[in-house]
Structures are given as structure tokens and as C-alpha cells.
C-alpha positions as CSV (number, residue, x, y, z in Angstrom):
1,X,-12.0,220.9,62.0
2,X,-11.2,222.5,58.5
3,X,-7.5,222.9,59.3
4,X,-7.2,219.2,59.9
5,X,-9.0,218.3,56.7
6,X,-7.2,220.8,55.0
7,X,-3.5,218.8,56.0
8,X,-4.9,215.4,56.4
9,X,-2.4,213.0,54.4
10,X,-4.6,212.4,51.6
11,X,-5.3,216.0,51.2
12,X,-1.8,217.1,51.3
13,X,-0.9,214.1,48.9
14,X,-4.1,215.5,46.3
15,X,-2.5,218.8,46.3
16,X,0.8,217.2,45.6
17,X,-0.6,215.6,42.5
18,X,-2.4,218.3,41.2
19,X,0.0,221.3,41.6
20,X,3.4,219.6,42.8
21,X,5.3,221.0,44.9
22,X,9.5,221.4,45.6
23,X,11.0,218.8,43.2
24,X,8.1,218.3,41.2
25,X,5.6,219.7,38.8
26,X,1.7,218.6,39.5
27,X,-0.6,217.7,36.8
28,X,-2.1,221.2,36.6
29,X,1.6,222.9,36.0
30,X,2.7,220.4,33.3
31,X,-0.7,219.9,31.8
32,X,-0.7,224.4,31.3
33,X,3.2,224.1,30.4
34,X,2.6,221.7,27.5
35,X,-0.4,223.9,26.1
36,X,1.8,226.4,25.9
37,X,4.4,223.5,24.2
38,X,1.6,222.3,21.4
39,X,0.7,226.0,20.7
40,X,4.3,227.0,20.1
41,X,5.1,224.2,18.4
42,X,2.1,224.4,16.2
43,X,2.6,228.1,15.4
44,X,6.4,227.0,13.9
45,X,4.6,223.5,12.3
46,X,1.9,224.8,10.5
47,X,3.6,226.2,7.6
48,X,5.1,223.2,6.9
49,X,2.0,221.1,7.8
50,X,0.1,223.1,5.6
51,X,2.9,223.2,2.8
52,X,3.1,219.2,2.7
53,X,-0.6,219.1,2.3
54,X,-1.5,221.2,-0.2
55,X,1.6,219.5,-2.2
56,X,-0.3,216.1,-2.2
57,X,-3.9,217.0,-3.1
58,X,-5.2,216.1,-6.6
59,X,-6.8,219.3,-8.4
60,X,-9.9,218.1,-7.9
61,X,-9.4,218.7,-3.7
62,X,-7.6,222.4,-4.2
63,X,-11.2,223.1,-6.0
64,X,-13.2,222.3,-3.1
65,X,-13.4,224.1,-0.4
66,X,-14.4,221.5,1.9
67,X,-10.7,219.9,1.7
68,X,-8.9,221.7,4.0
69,X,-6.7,219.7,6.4
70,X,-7.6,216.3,5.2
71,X,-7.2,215.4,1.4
72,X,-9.6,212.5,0.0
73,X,-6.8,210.9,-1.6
74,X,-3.0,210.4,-1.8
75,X,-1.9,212.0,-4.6
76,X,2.0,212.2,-5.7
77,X,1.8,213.0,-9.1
78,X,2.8,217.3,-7.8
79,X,6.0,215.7,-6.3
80,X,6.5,213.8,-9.9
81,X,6.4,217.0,-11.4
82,X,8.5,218.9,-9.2
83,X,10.9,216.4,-9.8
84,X,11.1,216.7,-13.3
85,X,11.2,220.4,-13.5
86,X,13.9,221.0,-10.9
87,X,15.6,218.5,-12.3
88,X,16.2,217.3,-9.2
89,X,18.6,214.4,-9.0
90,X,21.5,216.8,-10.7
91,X,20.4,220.0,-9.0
92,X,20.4,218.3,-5.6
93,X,23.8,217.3,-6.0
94,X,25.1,220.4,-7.3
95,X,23.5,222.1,-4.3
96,X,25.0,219.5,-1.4
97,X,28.3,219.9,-2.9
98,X,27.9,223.8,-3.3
99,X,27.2,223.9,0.7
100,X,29.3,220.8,2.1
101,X,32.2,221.7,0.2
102,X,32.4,225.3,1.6
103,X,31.1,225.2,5.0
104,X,33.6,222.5,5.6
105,X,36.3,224.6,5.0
106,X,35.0,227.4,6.6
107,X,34.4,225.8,9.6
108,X,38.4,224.9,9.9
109,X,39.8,228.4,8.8
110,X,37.1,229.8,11.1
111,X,38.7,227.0,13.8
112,X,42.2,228.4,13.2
113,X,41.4,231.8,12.9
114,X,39.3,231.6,16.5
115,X,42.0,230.3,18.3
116,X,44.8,232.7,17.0
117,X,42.8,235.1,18.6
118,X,42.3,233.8,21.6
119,X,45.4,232.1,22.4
120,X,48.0,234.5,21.1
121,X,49.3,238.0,21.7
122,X,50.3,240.6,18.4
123,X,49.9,243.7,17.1
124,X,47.0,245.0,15.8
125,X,44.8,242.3,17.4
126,X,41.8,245.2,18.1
127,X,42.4,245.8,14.5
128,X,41.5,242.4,13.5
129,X,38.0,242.1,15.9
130,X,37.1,245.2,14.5
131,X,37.5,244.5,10.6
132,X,35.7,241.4,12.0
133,X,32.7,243.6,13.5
134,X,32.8,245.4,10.3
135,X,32.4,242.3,8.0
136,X,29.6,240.9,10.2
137,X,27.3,244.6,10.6
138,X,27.7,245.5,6.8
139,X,25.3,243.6,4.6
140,X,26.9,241.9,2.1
141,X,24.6,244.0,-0.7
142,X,26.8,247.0,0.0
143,X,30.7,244.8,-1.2
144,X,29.1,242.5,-3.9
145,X,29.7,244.7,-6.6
146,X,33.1,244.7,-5.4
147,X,33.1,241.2,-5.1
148,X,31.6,240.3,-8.4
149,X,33.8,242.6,-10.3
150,X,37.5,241.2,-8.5
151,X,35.5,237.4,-9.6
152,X,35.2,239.1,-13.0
153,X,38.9,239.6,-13.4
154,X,39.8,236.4,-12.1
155,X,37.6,234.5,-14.4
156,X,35.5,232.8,-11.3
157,X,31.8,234.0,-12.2
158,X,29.7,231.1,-12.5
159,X,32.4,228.9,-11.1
160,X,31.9,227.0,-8.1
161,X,35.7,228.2,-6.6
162,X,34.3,231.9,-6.4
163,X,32.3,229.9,-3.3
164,X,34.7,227.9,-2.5
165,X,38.3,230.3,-2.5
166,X,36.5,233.0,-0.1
167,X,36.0,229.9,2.6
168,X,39.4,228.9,2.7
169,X,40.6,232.5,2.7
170,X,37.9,233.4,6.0
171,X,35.2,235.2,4.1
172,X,33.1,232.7,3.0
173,X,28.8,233.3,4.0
174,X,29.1,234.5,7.8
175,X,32.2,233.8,8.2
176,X,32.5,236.3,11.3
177,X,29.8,234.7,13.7
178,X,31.9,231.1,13.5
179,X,35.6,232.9,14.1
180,X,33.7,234.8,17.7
181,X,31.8,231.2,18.3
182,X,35.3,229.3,18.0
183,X,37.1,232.3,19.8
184,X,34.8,232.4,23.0
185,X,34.8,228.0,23.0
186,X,38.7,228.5,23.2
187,X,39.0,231.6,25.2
188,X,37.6,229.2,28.2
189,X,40.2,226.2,27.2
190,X,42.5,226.5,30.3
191,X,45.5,227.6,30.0
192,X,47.1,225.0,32.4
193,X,46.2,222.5,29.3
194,X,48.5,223.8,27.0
195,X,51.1,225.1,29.2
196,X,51.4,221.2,30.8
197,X,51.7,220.1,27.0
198,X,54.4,222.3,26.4
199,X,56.6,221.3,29.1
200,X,56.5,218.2,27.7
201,X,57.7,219.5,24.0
202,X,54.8,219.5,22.1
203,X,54.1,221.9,19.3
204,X,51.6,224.5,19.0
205,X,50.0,222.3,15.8
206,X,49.9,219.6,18.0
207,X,48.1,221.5,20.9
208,X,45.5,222.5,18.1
209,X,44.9,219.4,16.8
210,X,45.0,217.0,20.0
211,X,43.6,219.6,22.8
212,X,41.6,222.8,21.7
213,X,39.8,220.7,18.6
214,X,38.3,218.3,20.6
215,X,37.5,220.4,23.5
216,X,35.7,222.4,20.5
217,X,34.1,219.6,18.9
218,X,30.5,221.5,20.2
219,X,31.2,224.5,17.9
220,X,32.5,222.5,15.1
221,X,29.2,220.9,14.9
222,X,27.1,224.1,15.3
223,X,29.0,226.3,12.9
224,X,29.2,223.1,10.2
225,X,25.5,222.9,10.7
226,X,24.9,226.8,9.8
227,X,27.0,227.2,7.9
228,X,25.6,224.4,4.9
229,X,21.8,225.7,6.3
230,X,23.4,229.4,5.7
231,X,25.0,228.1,2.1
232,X,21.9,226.4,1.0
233,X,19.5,229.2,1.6
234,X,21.8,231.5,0.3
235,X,20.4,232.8,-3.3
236,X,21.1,236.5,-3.4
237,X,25.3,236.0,-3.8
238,X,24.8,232.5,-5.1
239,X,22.7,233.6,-7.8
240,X,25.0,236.4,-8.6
241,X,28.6,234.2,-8.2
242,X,26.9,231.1,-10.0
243,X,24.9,232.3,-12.6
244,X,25.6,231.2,-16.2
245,X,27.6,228.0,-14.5
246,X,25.9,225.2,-11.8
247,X,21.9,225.5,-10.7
248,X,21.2,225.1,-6.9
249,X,18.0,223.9,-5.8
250,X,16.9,227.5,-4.3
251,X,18.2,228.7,-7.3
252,X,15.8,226.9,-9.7
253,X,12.9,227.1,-7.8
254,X,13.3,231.1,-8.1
255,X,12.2,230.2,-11.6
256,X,10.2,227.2,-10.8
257,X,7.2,229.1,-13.1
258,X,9.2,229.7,-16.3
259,X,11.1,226.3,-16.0
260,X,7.4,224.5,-15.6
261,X,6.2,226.4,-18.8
262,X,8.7,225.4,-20.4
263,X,8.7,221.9,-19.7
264,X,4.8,222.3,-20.4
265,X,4.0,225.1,-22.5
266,X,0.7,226.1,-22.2
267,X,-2.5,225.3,-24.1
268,X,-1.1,222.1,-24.7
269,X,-1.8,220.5,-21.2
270,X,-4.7,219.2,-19.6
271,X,-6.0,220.2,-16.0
272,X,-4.0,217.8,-14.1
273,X,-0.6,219.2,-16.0
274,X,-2.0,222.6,-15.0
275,X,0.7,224.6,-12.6
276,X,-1.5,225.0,-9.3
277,X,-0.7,226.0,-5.9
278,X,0.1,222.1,-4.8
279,X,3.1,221.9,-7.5
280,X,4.3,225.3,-6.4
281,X,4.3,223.5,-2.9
282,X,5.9,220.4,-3.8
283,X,8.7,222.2,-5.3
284,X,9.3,223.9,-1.8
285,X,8.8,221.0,0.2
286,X,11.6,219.2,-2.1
287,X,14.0,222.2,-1.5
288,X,13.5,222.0,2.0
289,X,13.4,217.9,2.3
290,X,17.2,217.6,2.6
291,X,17.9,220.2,5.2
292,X,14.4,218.2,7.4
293,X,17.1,215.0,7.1
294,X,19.9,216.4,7.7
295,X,18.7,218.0,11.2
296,X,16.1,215.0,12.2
297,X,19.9,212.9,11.7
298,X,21.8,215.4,13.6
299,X,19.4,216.7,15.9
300,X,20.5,215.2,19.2
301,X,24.3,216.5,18.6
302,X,23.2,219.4,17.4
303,X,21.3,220.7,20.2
304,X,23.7,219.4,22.7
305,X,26.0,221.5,20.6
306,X,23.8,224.8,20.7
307,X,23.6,224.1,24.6
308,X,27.1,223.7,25.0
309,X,28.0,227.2,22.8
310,X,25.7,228.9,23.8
311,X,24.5,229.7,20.2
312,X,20.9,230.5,19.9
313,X,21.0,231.0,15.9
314,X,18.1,233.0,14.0
């Protein structure tokens, strides 16, 4: 009697629902798999949740304990003052064009450079992948003294082109990952594909340009999109390379606190042009607004592109 209540229709069609079964999850699995999802996701959203809150609270709600999650008012007048000392209008564009610039042309050398290797034969290839290994483990601490002292001589400290010249040359901010990323997306190009376009007279340009790029259009987007996150992030060698020239946006919020006192000195401001915790965090949030765009635009090529590479990033 409890065997055939056990696979009566109805029962079997319960179990279904509730913990699936071949091609489908039941309620029970997706309801425990999206837990997991929410407490994840929450774990890599909080910072910024709790960043973008504090930067909108009045002074009178970072005073009271109470206000935690929920402030009792809209207030925008941290974000008016973050403007105004990171200057922002000017130091945003100087910080696009300091990462677009670049990572655009390091994302074609590193294109060109990727398929030399992987499409041709010549001496001292091992060579080459293993100056490459070399310029990826070292950390660039240990050859920017180097660096800064050959940009010295050539007059390009505080000069946007000691940026730009190292892209277009192949050594521009990780330059390595994006040259092995373009070399294992053409190392699986087949062969038959280019040897079919020769017979018919084409040039090797012309298989570059009309074959391998757009079979690599999945890596172009991926190492365009690290590579500007990579640029804009990048304060260490920017600061060192830039300073005494252009401002980034990273760059002046390193010295958010001096360039606040300066713009209001102390003792002669009241408690609402005090520096508190929710200007600090508007200041952030507005470093960190155009990179949110950028990938909320992108996002759907971009992960198709991660997917399709294989890249996993950091």
C-alpha cells in the first residue's frame, strides 16, 4: 500500500516539483542555489552598497547611530563637494583619455604581436615567450627606476607619451597577459583558413585583418576592457610617470584630504563643510562611477567575451 502511494502520479509529479529531476531543477534545488546567489552576490555588493550610502547622508545621520542602512533624507551636497575638489569635469577627462588612449593601442600591438607567435616560425621564438614570462612574474616595482630614469633622459616625465610610447612599443600596463590571450585565440584559428586565402593570393596583412581579427573580436574586447580598468586603477607608475604634468582621478583622490583643506581651510568652515567619512565616500564612489558605466554598457559583450577566452581576470 505505501509503495503505490509512494509512485502514484501525483506523488511522483510533487517530487518533481519540489526537487526536479533529469532536465530540471525543483523548487528546493533552485530556491538553495540562489541563497547561495544573494549571499555571494551580497558579500561583493556590500562595499559598494555601503559606500553609496554613507556618501549621501547629511552630517546629522553619520552622528546617529540609529542610521545605518536607511538615511532620513537625500542628501547630495558630499557629491557637490567631491566634485569641486577633484575637480572633476577636467580630471575625468584627463583620466579617460590617459586609459582609452593606451589600452587601445595596446590591445592592437598586443593583436600583432599574439599572432606572430602563433602563426609563424623563427629563431629565438622560446626566447621571446620567455622574456614574455619574465615581464609578466617581475613586478614592475623592481624596473621602474629604470624606467623613470630612461623617461628622464628623454624628457617624458609628467608627459602623457611616457604612457602612451610603451603601448605602442608592447610594454604598456600588463602587456604580457593580452599578447598569451591573443596568442591562444589565434593558435586555435585553423590553419586551412589561411592556407585556402593564400591560394587565392592574398597577403598575410590581409589574412590579419579580414580572417584572424574578427575571429578574435572576443579577446579584443576582453583585453580593451582590462586593459583601460588596469590603466585607470593604475596609480603606483602613473603617479610616478605623470607627476608634475596631468591629474587622474585615482591620482587626486590619493590627496583627496590635502586638496579638501585646501579648498576649505580649516576653522573657517561650518559643520556641514566639515570633511567626514560621507565626502571621503563620495569621492570614491565618483572615481569608480565611470568604470560602473562603462561595464553595465558593455556587460553582455563582455562576458560573452570572458566566456569565449576563457579569461577569468582578478
Amino acid at each position: 500500500m505505501m509503495q503505490q502511494v509512494l509512485h502514484h502520479p501525483a506523488v511522483e509529479r510533487a517530487r518533481g516539483i519540489l526537487f526536479g529531476g533529469r532536465d530540471h531543477r525543483g523548487i528546493t534545488m533552485s530556491m538553495a542555489l540562489y541563497a547561495v546567489l544573494i549571499a555571494i552576490g551580497f558579500v561583493y555588493l556590500q562595499p559598494l552598497l555601503f559606500m553609496f550610502i554613507t556618501s549621501i547622508k547629511n552630517p546629522s545621520d553619520l552622528l546617529n547611530p540609529m542610521v545605518q542602512w536607511v538615511p532620513t533624507e537625500l542628501f547630495l551636497g558630499n557629491y557637490d563637494k567631491g566634485l569641486r575638489v577633484l575637480s572633476y569635469p577636467d580630471t575625468l577627462l584627463t583620466s579617460t583619455l590617459i586609459s582609452v588612449i593606451p589600452s587601445a593601442l595596446q590591445t592592437v600591438v598586443a593583436s600583432i604581436v599574439g599572432y606572430g607567435l602563433a602563426r609563424y616560425r623563427f629563431w629565438g621564438k622560446p626566447i621571446v615567450f620567455l622574456l614574455l614570462l619574465a615581464t609578466f612574474i617581475i613586478p614592475p616595482q623592481n624596473t621602474v627606476i629604470p624606467q623613470m630614469l630612461t623617461y628622464r633622459n628623454l624628457g617624458l616625465l609628467g608627459n602623457p607619451l611616457a604612457l602612451i610610447l610603451p603601448a605602442i612599443l608592447g610594454q604598456g600596463f600588463r602587456s604580457p597577459i593580452f599578447i598569451l590571450i591573443f596568442y591562444q585565440s589565434f593558435l586555435s584559428l585553423p590553419k586551412v583558413l589561411e592556407e585556402s586565402a593564400r591560394l587565392d593570393g592574398a597577403t598575410d596583412f590581409y589574412i590579419f585583418r579580414k580572417i584572424a581579427v574578427p575571429t578574435a573580436l572576443p579577446a579584443y574586447i576582453v583585453s580593451f576592457i582590462f586593459s583601460i580598468v588596469w590603466y585607470w586603477n593604475e596609480t603606483f607608475l602613473t603617479g610616478i610617470f605623470l607627476e608634475g604634468g596631468v591629474t587622474t582621478l585615482p591620482m587626486q583622490l590619493s590627496r583627496f584630504v590635502q586638496a579638501y583643506e585646501n579648498l576649505y581651510p580649516p576653522g573657517t568652515v561650518n559643520i556641514f563643510d566639515r570633511l567626514n567619512e560621507a565626502v571621503k565616500m563620495s569621492g570614491t564612489f565618483l572615481n569608480i562611477l565611470p568604470l560602473l558605466v562603462m561595464y553595465f554598457i558593455l556587460q553582455r559583450w563582455f562576458v560573452e567575451s570572458v566566456e569565449m577566452t576563457g579569461v577569468t581576470g582578478e
